[in-house]
C-alpha positions as CSV (number, residue, x, y, z in Angstrom):
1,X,97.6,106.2,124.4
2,X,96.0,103.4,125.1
3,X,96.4,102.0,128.6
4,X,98.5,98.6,128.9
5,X,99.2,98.4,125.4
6,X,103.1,99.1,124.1
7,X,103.3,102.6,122.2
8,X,106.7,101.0,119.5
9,X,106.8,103.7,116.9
10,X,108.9,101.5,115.1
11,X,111.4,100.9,117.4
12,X,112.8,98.3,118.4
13,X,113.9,100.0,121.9
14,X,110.4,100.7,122.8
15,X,109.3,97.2,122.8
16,X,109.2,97.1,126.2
17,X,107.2,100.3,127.3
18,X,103.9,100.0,128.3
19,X,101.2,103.2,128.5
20,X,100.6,103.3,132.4
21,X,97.9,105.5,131.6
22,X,95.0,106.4,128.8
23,X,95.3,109.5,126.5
24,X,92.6,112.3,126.4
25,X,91.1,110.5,122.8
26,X,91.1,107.7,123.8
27,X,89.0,108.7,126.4
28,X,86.8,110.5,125.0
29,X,86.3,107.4,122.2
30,X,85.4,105.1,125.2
31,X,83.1,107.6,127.3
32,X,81.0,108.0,124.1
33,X,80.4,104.2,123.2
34,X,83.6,103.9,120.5
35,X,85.3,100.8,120.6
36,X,89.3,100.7,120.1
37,X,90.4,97.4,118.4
38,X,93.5,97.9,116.3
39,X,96.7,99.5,116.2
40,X,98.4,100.1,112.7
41,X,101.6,100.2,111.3
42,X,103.7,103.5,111.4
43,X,107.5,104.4,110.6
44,X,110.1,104.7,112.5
45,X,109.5,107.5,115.3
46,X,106.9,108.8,113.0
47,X,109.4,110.4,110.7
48,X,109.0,109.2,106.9
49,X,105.8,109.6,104.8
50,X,106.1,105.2,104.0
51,X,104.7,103.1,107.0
52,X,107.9,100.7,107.1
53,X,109.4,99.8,110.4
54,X,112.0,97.1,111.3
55,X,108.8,95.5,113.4
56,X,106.5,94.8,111.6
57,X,107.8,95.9,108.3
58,X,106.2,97.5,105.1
59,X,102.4,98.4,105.9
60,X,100.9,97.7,101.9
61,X,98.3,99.3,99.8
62,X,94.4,97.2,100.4
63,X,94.4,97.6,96.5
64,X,97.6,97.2,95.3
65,X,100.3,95.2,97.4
66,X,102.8,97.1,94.4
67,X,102.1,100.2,96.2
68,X,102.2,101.8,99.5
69,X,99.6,103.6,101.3
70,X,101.7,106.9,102.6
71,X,102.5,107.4,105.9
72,X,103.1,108.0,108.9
73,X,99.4,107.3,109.4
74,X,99.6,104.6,106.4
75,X,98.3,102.0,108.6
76,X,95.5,103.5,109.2
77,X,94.9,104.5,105.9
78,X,94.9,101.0,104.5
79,X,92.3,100.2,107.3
80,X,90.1,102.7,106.2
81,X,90.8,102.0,102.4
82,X,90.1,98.5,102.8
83,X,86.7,99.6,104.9
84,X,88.2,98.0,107.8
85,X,86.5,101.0,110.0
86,X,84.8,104.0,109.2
87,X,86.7,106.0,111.6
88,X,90.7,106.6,112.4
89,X,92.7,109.1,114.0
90,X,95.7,110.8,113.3
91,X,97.5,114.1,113.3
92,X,99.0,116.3,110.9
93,X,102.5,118.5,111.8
94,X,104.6,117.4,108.9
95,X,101.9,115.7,106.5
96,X,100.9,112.7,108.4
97,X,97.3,112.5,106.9
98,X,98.1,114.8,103.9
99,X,100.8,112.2,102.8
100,X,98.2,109.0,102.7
101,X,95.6,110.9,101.6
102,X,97.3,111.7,98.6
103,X,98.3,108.1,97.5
């Protein structure tokens, strides 16, 4: 979590929150010289494999707008696909990274 910045996951209810508080990788990113400087699209509560929210809508694939790029960590994966940074994070319980990796 980045600290001051709202954490949506797609919600519309979250709008509001704000992180109070920075998360152990995002620490770790900043203590050894990494720079954090966008936030991407995800589903709704992290909970499809298509980044589409009712916030900020359909998240679409760098190379084909026809096409998605997976989710729920499809936003990053069209920032890395369209070499928008070298580098994104995500995790992988129900096929987060598996899911855009494979489109």
């Amino acid at each position: 979590f980045v600290k001051g910045t709202t954490p949506s996951l797609g919600c519309l209810n979250m709008l509001d929150y704000v992180h109070q508080s920075e998360g152990g990788l995002e620490r770790l990113v900043r203590q050894h010289g990494g720079i954090l400087f966008a936030k991407t699209n995800v589903p709704q509560l992290l909970l499809s494999m298509e980044s589409n929210n009712r916030i900020y809508g359909q998240a679409k694939n760098p190379i084909n707008h026809d096409r998605v790029p997976g989710g729920s960590s499809g936003g990053c994966a069209g920032l890395v696909a369209c070499n928008g940074t070298a580098l994104s994070f995500g995790t992988d319980i129900g096929g987060s990274i598996r899911g855009p990796a494979a489109f």
